[in-house]
C-alpha positions as CSV (number, residue, x, y, z in Angstrom):
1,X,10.6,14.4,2.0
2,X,10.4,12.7,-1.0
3,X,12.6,15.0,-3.6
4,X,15.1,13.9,-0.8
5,X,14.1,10.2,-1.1
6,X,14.5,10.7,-5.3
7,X,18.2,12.5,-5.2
8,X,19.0,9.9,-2.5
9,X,17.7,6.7,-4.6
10,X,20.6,4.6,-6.1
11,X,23.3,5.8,-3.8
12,X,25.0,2.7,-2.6
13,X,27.9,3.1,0.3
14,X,29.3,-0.9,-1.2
15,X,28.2,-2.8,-4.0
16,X,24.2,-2.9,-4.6
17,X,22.4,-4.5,-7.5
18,X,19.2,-4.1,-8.8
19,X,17.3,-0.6,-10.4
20,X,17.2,1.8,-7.7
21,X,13.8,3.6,-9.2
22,X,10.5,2.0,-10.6
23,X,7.2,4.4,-11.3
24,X,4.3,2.2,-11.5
25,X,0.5,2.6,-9.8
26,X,-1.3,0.7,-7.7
27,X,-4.8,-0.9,-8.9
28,X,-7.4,1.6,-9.6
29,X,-5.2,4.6,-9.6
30,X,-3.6,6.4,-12.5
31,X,-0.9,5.2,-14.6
32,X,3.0,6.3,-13.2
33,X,1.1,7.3,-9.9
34,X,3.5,5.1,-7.1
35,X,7.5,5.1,-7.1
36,X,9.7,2.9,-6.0
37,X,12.8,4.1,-4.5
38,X,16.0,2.2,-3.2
39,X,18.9,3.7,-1.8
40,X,21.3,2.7,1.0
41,X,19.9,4.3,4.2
42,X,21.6,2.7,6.9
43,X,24.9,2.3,5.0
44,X,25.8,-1.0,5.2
45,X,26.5,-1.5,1.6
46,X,23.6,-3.3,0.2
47,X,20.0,-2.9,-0.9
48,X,18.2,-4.5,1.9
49,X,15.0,-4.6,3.8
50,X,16.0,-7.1,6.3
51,X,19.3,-9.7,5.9
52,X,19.5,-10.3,2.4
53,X,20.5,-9.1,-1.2
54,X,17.2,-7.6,-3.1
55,X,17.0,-8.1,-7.3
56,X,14.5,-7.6,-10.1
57,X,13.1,-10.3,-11.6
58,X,9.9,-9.9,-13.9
59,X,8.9,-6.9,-13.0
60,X,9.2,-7.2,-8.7
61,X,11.6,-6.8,-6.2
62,X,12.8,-10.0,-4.6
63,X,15.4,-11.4,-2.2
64,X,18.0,-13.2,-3.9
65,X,17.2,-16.1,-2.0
66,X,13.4,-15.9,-3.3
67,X,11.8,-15.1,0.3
68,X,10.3,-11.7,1.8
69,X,11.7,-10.7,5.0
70,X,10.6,-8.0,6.8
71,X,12.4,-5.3,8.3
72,X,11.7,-2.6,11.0
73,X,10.4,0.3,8.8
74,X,13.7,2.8,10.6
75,X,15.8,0.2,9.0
76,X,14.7,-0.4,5.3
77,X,16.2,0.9,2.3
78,X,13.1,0.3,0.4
79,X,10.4,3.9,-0.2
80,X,7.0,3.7,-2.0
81,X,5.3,7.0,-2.1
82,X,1.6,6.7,-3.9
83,X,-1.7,7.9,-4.2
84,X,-4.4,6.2,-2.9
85,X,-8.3,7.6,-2.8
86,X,-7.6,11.3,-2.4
87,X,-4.4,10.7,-0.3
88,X,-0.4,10.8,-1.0
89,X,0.8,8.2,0.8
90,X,4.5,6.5,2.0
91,X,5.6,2.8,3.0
92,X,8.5,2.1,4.2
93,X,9.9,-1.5,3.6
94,X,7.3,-2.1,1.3
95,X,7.3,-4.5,-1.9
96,X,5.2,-2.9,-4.0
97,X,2.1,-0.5,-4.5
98,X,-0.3,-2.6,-3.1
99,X,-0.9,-3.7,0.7
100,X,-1.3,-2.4,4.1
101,X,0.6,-0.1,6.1
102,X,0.8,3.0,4.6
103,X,1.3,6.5,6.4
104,X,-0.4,9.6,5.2
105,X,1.9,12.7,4.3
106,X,-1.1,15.0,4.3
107,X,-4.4,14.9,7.2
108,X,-6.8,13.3,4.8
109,X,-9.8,15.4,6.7
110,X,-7.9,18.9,5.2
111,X,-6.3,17.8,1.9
112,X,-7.3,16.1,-1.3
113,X,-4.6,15.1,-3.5
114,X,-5.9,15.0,-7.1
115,X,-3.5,14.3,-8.8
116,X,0.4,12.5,-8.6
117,X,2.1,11.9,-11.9
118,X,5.8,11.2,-12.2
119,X,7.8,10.3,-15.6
120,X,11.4,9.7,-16.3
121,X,13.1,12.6,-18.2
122,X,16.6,12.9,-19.8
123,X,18.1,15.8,-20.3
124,X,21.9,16.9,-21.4
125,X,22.3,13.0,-20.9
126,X,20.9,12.9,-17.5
127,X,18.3,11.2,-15.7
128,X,15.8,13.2,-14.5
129,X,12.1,12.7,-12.5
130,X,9.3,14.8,-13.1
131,X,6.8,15.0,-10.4
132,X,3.1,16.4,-10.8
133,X,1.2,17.2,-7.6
134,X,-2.2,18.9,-7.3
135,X,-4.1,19.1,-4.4
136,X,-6.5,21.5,-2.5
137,X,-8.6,22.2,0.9
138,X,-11.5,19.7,1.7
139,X,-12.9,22.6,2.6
140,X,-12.1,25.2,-0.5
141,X,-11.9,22.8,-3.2
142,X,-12.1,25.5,-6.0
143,X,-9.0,26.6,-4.2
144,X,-6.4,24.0,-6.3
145,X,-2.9,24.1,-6.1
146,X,-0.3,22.5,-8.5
147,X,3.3,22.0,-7.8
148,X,5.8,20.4,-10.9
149,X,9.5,19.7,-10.1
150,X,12.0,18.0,-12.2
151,X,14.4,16.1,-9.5
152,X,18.0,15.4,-10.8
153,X,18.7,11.5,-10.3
154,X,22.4,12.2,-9.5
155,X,23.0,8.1,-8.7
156,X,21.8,6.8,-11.4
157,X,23.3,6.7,-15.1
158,X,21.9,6.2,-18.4
C-alpha cells in the first residue's frame, strides 16, 4: 500500500502545483518518520482534498484560498503514513503528522513497529525514497524483522 502511494505521488492527470512529497515526523517520534504524499487519485486534474487548489507555504499545506476543507477520506488526494507509539499508521485527507483519525496498517495487539525511516535519494539523476521498516511479534519480540526498499519517484523531477 504505500510503495504504491510513493510511485503514485506527483502524478497529476491536469495541471497541479505544489511538492507532491514531504518526510517530516510527528512530535515525539523520530526525525523523517511521517510522509506526505499527493497525487491525483480521483483524476480530476488538481491536488485537492475537497474544492479547492492546495500550495506550500512555510512549510504546510494550504488551500489557495487560506481555508481547510475537508473531504470524504475515498475522495482525497492527500496520504500521510507515520509512526506513532509502536504503530505505522495512515490518514487520508490529512494536513499534517499530527491530529486524529488515523487507521492502523498493522493490529497493534500482534505487531510493534520499531522503527520507520525514510530519506530522499538520487541516483543516475533520479529521485528516489528509501524506506526503513522494522518490526516484530508482541509476542516474540527477539523475533525482529527489517525490510529496506528504495521506491523510484517516477513523477517527480529533480
Amino acid at each position: 500500500m504505500l510503495e504504491k502511494d510513493v510511485r503514485r505521488s506527483g502524478y497529476c492527470f491536469g495541471e497541479c502545483v505544489g511538492v507532491a512529497l514531504k518526510i517530516s515526523e510527528k512530535r515525539g517520534e523520530a526525525k523523517h518518520s511521517c510522509i506526505h504524499l499527493i497525487y491525483d487519485y480521483n483524476l480530476d486534474g488538481k491536488w485537492q482534498m475537497a474544492n479547492g487548489k492546495w500550495q506550500m507555504a512555510n512549510g504546510k499545506w494550504q488551500m489557495a484560498n487560506g481555508k481547510w476543507q475537508k473531504a470524504p477520506d475515498e475522495t482525497s488526494d492527500f496520504f500521510i503514513y507515520r509512526i506513532h507509539r509502536g504503530k505505522l499508521e495512515i490518514h487520508r485527507s490529512g494536513v499534517d503528522c499530527e491530529g486524529p483519525g488515523w487507521i492502523n496498517l498493522f493490529d497493534p495487539k500482534q505487531i510493534i513497529v520499531l522503527q520507520f525511516a525514510l530519506k530522499e535519494v538520487i541516483m543516475d539523476e533520479k529521485r528516489f525514497l528509501a524506506v526503513f521498516l522494522s518490526l516484530s511479534p508482541r509476542a516474540y519480540p527477539d523475533l525482529l524483522r527489517e525490510y529496506q526498499l528504495k521506491i523510484y519517484l517516477r513523477n517527480q523531477s529533480i
